[in-house]
N, C-alpha and C positions, 0 to 999 in steps of 0.2 A: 659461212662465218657466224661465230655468237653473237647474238644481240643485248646489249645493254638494257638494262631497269632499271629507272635511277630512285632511290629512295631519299627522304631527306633523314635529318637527324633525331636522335633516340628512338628508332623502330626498335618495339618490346617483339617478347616473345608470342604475344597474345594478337599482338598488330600481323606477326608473320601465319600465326595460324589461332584465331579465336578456342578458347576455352570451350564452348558447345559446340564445336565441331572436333575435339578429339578424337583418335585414333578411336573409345570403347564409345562415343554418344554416337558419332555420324558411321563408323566401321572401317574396321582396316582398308577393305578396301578403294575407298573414295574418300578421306579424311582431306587427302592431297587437295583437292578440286575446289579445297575451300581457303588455300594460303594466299593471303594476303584478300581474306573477304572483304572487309572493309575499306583499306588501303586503294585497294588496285583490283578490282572485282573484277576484271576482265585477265589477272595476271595467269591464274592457274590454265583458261582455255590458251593460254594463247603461249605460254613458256615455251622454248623449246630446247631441245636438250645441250647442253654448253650454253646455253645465256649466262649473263655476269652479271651480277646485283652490285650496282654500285650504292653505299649510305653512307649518312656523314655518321659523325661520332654518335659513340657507346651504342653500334649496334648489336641486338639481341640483349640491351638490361630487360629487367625484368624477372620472371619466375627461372628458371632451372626447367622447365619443360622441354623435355629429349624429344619433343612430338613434333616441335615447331621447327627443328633443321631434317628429324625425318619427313618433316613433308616436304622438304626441299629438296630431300635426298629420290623419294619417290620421284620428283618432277626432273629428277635427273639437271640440275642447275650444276652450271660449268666451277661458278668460284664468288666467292664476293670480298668485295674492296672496299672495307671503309678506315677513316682514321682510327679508328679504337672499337674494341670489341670488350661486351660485358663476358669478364672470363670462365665461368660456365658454359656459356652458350659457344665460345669462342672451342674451348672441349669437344663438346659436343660436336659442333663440326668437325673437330678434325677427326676427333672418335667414328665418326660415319664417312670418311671420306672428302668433305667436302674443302675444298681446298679456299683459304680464308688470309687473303692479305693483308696487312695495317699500311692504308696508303687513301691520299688525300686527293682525290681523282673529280671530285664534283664538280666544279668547275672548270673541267681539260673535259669531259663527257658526255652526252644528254641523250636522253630518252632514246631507244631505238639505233643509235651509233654500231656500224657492226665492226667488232673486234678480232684479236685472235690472241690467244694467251696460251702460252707454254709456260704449265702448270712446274714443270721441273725448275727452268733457268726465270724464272718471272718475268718473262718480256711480253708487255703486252704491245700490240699491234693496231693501230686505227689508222683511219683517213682523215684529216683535218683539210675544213677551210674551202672554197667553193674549185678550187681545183684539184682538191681528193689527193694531196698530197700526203706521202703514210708516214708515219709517224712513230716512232716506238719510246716507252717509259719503260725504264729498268723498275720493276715492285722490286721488294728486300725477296730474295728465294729463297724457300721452305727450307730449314737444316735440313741434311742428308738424313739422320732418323725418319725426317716425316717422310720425303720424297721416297723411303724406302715404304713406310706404310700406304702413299701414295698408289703407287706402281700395284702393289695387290688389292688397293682398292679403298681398304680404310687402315684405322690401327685395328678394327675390330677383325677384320679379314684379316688381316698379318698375323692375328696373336693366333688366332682357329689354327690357320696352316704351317704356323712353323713353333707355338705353343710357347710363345716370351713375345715381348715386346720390341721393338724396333728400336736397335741403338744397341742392345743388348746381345753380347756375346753370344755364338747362335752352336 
């Protein structure tokens, strides 16, 4: 099962992966190993692949840096949930794949919680409460457009293999 990271509110783009460790200063290929340096310095060893970033609001304001959800995208990160998404970055996720809910979860979740989320139908899945009883929260699910970009991987991967956009007459 994914595990929960919980973040609090207004995490920038810079909080998710600092300016001196970009993609051209630190190298394509270890850029990743430095998200969330600051923040959660232990977050990059220890991700594993489907974890869910839970933040409160206007997660990813800040710069337009397409670096800071590909390094999220490298670390192979399941989805994130917060109330509000700064709308660039909010792009950007979905342009890479990364599947991004508007839903108010911080206080239903904490650190380390393991979940299960189907990305398609948005039901996410937890245990609550000292008898691990499970629980499920309907998030809003992705329009069909996305879920179509979904399934191939990103919008970027859809437009490659089928040469239009998702939604669009094919």
């Amino acid at each position: 099962m994914a595990r929960v990271w919980k973040f609090g509110e207004s995490v920038n783009t810079d909080d998710i992966l600092p300016g001196k460790f970009a993609p051209f200063m630190a190298g394509q290929d270890v850029f990743q190993t430095f998200a969330f340096h600051y923040l959660r310095p232990e977050f990059a060893g220890a991700v594993r692949p489907g974890d869910v970033l839970i933040g409160g609001r206007n997660w990813g304001l800040g710069s337009s840096r397409e670096y800071a959800p590909q390094a999220l995208k490298k670390l192979q990160v399941g989805a994130i949930i917060a109330p509000s998404f700064a709308r660039i970055h909010y792009r950007n996720l979905l342009n890479l794949g990364i599947p991004a809910f508007e839903a108010d979860l911080t206080e239903l979740l904490s650190d380390g919680d393991e979940v299960s989320l189907d990305v398609e139908s948005g039901v996410l899945t937890y245990a609550d409460g000292p008898d691990a009883q499970v629980r499920t929260v309907q998030l809003p699910p992705p329009p069909e457009f996305l879920r179509e970009a979904l399934r191939e991987g990103s919008i970027l991967e859809f437009f490659r293999k089928y040469r239009r956009f998702p939604g669009e007459p094919g």
